[in-house]
ZANUTI-965000 format. One record per atom (N, C-alpha, C): residue number from 1; residue in three letters; atom name; x, y, z. Coordinates in steps of 0.2 Angstrom, whole numbers. Layout:
BEGIN
REC   resi   resn   name       x       y       z
REC    NUM    ALA     CA       X       Y       Z
...
END
This chain:
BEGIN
REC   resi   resn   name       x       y       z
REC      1    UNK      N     -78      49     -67
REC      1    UNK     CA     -78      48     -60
REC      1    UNK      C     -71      46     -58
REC      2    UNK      N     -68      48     -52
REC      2    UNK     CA     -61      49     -50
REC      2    UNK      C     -63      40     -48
REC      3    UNK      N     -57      37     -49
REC      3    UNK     CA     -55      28     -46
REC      3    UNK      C     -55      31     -36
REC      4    UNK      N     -58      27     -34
REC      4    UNK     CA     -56      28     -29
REC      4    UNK      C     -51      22     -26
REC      5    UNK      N     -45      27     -23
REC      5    UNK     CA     -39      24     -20
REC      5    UNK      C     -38      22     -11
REC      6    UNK      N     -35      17     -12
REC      6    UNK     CA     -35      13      -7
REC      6    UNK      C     -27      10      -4
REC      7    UNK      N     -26      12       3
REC      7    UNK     CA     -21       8       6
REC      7    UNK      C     -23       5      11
REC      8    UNK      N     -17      -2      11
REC      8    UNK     CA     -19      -8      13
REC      8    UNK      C     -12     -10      16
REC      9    UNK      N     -10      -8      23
REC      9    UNK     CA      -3     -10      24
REC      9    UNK      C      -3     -12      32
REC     10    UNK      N       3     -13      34
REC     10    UNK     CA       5     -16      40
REC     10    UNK      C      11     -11      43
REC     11    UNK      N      12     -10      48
REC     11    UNK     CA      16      -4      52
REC     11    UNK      C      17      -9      60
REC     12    UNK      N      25      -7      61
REC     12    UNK     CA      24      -8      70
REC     12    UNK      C      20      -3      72
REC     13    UNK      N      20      -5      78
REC     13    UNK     CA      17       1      84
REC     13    UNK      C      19       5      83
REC     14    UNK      N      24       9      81
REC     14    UNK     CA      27      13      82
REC     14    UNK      C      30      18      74
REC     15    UNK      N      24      16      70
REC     15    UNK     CA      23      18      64
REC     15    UNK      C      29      17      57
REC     16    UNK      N      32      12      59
REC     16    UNK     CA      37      11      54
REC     16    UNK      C      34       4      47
REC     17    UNK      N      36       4      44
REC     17    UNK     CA      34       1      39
REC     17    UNK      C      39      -7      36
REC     18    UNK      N      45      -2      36
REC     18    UNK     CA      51      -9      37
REC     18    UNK      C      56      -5      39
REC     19    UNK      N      62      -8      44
REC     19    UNK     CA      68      -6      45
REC     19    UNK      C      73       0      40
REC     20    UNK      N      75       2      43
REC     20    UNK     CA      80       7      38
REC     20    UNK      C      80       7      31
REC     21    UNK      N      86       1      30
REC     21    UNK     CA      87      -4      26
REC     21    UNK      C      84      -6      22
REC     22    UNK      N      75      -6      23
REC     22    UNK     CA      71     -10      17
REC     22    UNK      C      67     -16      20
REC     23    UNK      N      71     -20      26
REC     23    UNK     CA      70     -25      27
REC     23    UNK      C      62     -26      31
REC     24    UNK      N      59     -31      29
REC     24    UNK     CA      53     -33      32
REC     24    UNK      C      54     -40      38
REC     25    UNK      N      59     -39      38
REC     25    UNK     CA      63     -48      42
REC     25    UNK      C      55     -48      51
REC     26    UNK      N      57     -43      52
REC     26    UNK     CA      50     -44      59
REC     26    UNK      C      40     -44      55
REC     27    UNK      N      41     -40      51
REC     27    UNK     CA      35     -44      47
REC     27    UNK      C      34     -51      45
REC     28    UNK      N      39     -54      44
REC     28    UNK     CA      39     -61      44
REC     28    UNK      C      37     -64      49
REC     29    UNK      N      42     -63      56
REC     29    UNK     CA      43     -63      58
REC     29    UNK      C      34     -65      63
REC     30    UNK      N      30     -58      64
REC     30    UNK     CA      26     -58      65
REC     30    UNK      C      20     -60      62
REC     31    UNK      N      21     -61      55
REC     31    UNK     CA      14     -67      52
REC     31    UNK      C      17     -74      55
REC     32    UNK      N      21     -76      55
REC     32    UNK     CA      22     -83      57
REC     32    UNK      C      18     -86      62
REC     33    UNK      N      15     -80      67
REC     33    UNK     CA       9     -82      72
REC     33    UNK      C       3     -82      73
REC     34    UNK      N       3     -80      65
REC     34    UNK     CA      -4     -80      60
REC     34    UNK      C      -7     -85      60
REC     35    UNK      N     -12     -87      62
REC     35    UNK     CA     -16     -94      61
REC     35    UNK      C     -17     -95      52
REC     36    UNK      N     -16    -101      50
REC     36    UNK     CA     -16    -104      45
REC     36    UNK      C     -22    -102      40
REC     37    UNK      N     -23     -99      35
REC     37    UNK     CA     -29     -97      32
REC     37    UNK      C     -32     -89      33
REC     38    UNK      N     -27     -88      38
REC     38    UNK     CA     -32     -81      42
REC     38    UNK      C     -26     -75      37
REC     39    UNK      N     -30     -71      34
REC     39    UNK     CA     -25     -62      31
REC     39    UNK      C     -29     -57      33
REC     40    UNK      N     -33     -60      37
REC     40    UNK     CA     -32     -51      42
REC     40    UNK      C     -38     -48      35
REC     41    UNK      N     -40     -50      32
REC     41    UNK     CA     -43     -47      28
REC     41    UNK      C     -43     -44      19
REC     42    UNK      N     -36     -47      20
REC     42    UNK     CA     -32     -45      10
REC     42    UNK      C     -35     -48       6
REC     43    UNK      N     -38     -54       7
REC     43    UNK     CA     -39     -57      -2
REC     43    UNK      C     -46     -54      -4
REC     44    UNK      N     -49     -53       2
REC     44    UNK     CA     -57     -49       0
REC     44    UNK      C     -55     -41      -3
REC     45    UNK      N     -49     -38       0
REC     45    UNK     CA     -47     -31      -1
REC     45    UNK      C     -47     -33      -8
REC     46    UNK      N     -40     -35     -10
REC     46    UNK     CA     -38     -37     -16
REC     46    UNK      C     -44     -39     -20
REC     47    UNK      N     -45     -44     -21
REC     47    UNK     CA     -52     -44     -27
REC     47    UNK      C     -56     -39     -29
REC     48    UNK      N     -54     -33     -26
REC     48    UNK     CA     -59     -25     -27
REC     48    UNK      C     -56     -23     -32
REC     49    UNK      N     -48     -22     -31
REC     49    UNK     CA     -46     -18     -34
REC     49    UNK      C     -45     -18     -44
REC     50    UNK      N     -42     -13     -46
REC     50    UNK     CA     -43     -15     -53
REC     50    UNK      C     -36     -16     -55
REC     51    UNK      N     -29     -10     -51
REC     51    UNK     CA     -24      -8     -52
REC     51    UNK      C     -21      -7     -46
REC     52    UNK      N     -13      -9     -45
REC     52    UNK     CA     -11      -8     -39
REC     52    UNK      C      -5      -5     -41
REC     53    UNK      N      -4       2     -39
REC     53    UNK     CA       1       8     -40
REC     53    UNK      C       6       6     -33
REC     54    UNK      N      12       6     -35
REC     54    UNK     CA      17       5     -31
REC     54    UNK      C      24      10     -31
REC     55    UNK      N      28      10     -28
REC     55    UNK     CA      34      15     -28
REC     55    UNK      C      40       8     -30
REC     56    UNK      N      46      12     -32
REC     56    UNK     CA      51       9     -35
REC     56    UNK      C      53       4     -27
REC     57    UNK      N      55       5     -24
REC     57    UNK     CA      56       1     -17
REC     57    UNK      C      54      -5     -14
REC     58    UNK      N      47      -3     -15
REC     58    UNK     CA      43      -8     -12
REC     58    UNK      C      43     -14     -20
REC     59    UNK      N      43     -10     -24
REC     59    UNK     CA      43     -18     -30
REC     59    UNK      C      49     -20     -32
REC     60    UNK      N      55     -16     -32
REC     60    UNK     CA      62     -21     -28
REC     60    UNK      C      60     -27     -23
REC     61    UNK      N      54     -23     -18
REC     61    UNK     CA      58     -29     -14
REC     61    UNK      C      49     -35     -12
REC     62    UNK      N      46     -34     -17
REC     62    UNK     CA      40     -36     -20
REC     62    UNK      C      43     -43     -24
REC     63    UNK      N      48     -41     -29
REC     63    UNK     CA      53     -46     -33
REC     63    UNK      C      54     -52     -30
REC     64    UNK      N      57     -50     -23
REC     64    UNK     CA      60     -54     -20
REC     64    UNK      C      54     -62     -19
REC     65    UNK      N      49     -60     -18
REC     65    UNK     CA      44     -65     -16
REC     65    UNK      C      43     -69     -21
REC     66    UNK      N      44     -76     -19
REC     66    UNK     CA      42     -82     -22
REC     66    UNK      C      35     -86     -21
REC     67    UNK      N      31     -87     -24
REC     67    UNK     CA      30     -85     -32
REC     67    UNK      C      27     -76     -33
REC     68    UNK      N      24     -72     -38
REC     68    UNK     CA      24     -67     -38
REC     68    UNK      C      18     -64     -35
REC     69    UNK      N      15     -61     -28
REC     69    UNK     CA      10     -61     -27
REC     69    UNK      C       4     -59     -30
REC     70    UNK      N       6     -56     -37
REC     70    UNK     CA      -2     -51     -39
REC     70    UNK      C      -4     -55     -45
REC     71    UNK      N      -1     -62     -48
REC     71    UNK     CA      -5     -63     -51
REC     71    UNK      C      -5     -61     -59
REC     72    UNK      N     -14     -60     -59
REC     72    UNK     CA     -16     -56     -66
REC     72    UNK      C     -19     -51     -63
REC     73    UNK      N     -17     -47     -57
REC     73    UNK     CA     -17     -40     -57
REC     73    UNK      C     -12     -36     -60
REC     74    UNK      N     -14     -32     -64
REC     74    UNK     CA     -13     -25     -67
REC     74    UNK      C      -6     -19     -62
REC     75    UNK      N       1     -20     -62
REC     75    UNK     CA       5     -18     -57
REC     75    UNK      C       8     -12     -63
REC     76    UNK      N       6      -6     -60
REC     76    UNK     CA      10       1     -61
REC     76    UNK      C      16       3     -57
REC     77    UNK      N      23       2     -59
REC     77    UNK     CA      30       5     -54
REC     77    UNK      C      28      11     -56
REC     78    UNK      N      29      18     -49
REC     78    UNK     CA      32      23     -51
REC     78    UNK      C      38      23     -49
REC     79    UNK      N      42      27     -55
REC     79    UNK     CA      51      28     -55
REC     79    UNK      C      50      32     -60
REC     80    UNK      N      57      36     -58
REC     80    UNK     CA      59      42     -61
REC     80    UNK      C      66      38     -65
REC     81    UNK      N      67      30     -63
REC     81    UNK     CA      73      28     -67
REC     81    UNK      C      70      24     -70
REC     82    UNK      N      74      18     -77
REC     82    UNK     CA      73      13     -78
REC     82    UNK      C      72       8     -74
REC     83    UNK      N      67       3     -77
REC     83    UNK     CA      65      -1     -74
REC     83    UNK      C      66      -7     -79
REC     84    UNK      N      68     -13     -76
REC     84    UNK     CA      70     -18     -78
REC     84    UNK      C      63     -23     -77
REC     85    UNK      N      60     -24     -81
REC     85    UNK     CA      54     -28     -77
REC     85    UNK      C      55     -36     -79
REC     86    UNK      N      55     -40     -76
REC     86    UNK     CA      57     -47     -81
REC     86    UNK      C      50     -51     -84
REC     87    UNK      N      53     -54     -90
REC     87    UNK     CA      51     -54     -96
REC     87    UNK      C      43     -59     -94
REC     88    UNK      N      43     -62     -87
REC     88    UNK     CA      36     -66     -84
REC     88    UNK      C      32     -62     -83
REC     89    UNK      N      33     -55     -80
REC     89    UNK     CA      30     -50     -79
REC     89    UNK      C      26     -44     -85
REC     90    UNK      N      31     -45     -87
REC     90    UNK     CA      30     -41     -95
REC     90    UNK      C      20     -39     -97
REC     91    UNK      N      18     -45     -95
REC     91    UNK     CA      10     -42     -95
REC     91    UNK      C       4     -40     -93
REC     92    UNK      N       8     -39     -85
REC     92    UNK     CA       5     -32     -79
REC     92    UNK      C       7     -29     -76
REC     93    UNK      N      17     -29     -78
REC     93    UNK     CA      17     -23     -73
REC     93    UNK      C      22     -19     -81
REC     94    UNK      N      18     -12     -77
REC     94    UNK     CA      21      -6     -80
REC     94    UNK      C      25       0     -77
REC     95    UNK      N      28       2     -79
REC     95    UNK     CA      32      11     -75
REC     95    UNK      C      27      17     -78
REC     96    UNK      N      28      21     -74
REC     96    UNK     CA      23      30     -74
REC     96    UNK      C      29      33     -71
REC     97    UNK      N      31      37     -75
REC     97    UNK     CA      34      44     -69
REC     97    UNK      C      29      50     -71
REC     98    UNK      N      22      47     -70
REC     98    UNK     CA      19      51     -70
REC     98    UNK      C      18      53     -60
REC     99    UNK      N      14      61     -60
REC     99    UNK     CA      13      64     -53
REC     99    UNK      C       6      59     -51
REC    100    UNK      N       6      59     -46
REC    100    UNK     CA       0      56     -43
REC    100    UNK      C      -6      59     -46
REC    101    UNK      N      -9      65     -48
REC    101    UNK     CA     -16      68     -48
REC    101    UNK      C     -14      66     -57
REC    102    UNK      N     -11      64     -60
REC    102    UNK     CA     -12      63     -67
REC    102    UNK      C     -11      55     -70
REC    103    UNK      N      -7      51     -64
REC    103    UNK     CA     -10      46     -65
REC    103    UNK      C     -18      44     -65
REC    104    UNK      N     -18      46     -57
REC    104    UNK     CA     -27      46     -56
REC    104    UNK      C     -31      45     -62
REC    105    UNK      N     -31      51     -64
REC    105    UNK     CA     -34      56     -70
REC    105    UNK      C     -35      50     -74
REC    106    UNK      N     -27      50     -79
REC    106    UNK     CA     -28      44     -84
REC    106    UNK      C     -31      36     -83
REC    107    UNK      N     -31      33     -76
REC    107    UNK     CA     -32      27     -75
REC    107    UNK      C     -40      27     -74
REC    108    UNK      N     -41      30     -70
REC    108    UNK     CA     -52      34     -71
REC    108    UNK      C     -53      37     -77
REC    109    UNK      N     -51      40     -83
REC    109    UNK     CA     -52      42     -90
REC    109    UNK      C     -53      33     -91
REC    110    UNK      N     -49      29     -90
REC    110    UNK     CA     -49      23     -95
REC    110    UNK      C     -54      17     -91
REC    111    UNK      N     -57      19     -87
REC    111    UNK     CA     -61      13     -83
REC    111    UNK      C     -60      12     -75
REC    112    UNK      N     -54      13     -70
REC    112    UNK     CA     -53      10     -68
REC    112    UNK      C     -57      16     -62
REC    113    UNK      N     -60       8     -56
REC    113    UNK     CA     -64      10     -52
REC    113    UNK      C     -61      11     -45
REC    114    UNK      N     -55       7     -46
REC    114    UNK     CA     -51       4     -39
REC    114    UNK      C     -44       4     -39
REC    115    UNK      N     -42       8     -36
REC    115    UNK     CA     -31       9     -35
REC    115    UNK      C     -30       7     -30
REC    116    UNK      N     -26       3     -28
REC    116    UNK     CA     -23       0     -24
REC    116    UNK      C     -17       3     -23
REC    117    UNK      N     -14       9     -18
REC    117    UNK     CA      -7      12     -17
REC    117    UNK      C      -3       9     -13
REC    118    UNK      N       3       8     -13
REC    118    UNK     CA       7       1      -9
REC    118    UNK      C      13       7      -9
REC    119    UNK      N      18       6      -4
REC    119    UNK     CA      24      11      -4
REC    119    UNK      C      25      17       0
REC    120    UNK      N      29      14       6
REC    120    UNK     CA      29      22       8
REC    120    UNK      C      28      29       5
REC    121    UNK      N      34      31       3
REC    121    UNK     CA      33      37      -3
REC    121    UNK      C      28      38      -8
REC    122    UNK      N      26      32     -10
REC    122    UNK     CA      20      35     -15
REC    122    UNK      C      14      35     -12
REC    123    UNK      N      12      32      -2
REC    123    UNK     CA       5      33      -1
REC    123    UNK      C       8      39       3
REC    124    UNK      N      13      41       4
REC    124    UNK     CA      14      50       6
REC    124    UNK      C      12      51       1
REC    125    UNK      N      16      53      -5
REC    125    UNK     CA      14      57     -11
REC    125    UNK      C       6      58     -13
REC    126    UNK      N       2      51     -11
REC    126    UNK     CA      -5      51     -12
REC    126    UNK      C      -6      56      -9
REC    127    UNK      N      -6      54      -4
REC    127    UNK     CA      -9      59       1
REC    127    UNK      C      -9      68       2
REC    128    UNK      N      -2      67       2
REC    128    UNK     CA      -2      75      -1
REC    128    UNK      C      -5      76      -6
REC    129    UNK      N      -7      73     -13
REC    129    UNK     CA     -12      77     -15
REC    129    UNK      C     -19      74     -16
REC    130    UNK      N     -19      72      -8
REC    130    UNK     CA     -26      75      -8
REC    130    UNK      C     -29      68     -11
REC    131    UNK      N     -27      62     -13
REC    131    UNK     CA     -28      58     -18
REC    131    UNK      C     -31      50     -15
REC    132    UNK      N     -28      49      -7
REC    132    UNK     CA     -31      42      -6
REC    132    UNK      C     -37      44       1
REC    133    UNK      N     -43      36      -3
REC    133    UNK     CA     -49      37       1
REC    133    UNK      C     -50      34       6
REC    134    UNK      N     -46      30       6
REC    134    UNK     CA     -48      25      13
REC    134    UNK      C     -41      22      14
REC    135    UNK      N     -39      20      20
REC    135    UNK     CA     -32      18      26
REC    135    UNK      C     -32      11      28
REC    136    UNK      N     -32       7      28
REC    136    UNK     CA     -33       2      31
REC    136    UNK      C     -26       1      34
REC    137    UNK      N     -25       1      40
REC    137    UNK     CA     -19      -1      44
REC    137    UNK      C     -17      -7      51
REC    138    UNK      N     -13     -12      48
REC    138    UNK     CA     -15     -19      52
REC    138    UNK      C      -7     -17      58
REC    139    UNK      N      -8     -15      63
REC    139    UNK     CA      -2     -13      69
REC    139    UNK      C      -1     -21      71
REC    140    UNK      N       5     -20      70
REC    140    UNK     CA      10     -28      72
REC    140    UNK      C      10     -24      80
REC    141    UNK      N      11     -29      83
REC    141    UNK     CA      13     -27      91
REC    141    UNK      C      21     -27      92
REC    142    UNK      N      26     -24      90
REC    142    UNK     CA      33     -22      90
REC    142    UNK      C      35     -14      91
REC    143    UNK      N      39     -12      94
REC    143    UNK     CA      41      -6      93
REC    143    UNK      C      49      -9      87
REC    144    UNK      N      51      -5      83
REC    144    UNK     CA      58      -4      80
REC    144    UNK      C      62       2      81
REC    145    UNK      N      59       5      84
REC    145    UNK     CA      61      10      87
REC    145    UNK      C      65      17      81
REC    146    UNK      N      66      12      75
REC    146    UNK     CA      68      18      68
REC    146    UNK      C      67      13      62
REC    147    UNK      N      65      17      58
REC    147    UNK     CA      64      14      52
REC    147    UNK      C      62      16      47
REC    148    UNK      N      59      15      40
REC    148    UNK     CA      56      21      34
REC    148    UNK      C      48      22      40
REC    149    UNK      N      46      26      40
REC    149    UNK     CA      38      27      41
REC    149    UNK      C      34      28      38
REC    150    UNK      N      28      27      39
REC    150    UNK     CA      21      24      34
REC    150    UNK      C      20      33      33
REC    151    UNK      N      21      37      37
REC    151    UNK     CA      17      43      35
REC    151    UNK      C      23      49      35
REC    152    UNK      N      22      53      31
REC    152    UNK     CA      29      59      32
REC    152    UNK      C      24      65      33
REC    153    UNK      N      28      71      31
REC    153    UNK     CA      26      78      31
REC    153    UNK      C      19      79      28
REC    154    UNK      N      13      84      28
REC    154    UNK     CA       9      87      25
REC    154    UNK      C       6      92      26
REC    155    UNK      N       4      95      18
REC    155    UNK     CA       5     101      19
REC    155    UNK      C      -1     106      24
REC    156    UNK      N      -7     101      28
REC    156    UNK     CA     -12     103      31
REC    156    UNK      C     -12      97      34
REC    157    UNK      N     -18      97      41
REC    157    UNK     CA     -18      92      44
REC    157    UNK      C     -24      88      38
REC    158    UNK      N     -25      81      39
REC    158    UNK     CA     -27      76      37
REC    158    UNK      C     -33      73      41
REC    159    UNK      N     -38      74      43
REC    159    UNK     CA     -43      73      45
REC    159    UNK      C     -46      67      42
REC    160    UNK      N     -47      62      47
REC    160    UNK     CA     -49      53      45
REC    160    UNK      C     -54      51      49
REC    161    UNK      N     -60      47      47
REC    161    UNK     CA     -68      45      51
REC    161    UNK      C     -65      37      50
REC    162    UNK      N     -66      34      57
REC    162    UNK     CA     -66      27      57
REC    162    UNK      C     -71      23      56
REC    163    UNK      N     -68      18      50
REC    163    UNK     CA     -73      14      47
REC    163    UNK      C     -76       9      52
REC    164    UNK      N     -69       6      52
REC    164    UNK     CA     -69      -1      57
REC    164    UNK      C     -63      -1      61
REC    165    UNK      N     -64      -6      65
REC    165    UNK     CA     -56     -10      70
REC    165    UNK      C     -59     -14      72
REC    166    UNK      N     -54     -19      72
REC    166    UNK     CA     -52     -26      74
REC    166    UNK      C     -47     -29      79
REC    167    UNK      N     -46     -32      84
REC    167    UNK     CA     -41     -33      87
REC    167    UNK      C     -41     -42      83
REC    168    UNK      N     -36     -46      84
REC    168    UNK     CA     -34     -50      83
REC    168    UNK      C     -33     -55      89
REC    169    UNK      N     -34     -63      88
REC    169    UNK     CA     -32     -67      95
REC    169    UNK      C     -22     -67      95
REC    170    UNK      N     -20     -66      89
REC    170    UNK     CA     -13     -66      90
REC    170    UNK      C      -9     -59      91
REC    171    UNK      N     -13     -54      93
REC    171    UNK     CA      -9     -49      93
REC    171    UNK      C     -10     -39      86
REC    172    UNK      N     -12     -43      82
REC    172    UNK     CA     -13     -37      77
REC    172    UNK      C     -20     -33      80
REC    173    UNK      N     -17     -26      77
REC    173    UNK     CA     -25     -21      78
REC    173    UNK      C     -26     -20      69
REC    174    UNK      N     -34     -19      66
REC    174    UNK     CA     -34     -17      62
REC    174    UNK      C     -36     -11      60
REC    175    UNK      N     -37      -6      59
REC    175    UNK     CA     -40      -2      61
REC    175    UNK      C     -40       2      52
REC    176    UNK      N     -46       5      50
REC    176    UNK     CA     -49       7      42
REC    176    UNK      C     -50      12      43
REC    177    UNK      N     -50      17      41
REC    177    UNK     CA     -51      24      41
REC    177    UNK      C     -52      28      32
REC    178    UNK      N     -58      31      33
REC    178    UNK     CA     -62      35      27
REC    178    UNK      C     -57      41      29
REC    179    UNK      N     -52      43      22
REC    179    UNK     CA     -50      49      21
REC    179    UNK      C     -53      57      22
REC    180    UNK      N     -55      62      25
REC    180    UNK     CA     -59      66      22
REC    180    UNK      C     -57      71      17
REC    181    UNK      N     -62      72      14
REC    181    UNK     CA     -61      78       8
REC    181    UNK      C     -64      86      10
REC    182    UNK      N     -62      91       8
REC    182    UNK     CA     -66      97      12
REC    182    UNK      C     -71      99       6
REC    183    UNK      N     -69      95      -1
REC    183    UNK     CA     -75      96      -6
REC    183    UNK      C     -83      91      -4
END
């Protein structure tokens, strides 16, 4: 039985994910008016998951977080380069430069129930093949007007059943959406 995959992310209004650059400075920015205790719903997400598959970019700047947020969760980089992982890390995260539909494959061959996709290009990459099952999307109220975007090109339209949505007292919409499959 195929893991079933999951994203879990934050976008402006305006469908960008972090500035140009990398930077998530307005993410900040905008949980700082998060009421204290309140995640929009992550740590319930996160407890499901088994494995969280990431792109080389977003775990650069994942690094950057003081302390490291996952824990004894299980972190897969994909990269096509060397990866330097530091030596604290050394026993949950790992590199694949495997294609998305073989990852999959291998991580549901060995058990797992539950993927976590995090990364621009890699929940594109999901996507295109057809790979992840459900959206979860938390809209910060900002335009940036440019910057990497959460969704790129695909090769058919992508048809999505909504699960839930949420509006927040500080400003966030949440909004879940079931991936369709035509199988």
């Amino acid at each position: 039985m195929r893991a079933r995959t999951s994203v879990f992310i934050a976008t402006s209004l305006d469908g960008y994910i972090s500035r140009t650059d990398g930077s998530v400075d307005w993410l900040d920015e905008a949980n700082a008016v998060v009421p204290e205790g309140e995640d929009c719903g992550y740590k319930a997400f996160i407890e499901t998951v088994d494995i969280l598959v990431m792109g080389r970019n977003t775990f650069d700047q994942v690094l950057r977080f003081e302390p490291w947020p996952y824990e004894n969760l299980r972190v897969i980089v994909l990269t096509h380069r060397p990866l330097g992982i530091p030596s604290d890390l050394a026993a949950t995260v790992s590199s694949s430069s495997e294609s998305p539909v073989n990852l999959v494959a291998q991580l549901s061959s060995k058990g797992a129930k539950h993927l976590y996709i995090d990364g621009g290009r890699t929940i594109q990459n999901f996507l295109k093949a057809g790979l992840v099952s459900q959206l979860t999307i938390t809209t910060i109220p900002i335009l940036l007007g440019t910057g990497r975007p959460l969704f790129g090109p695909l090769p058919s339209d992508q048809k999505l059943s909504l699960i839930a949505s949420r509006s927040y007292e500080f400003g966030f919409v949440q909004s879940t959406y079931h991936v369709q499959t035509d199988a």
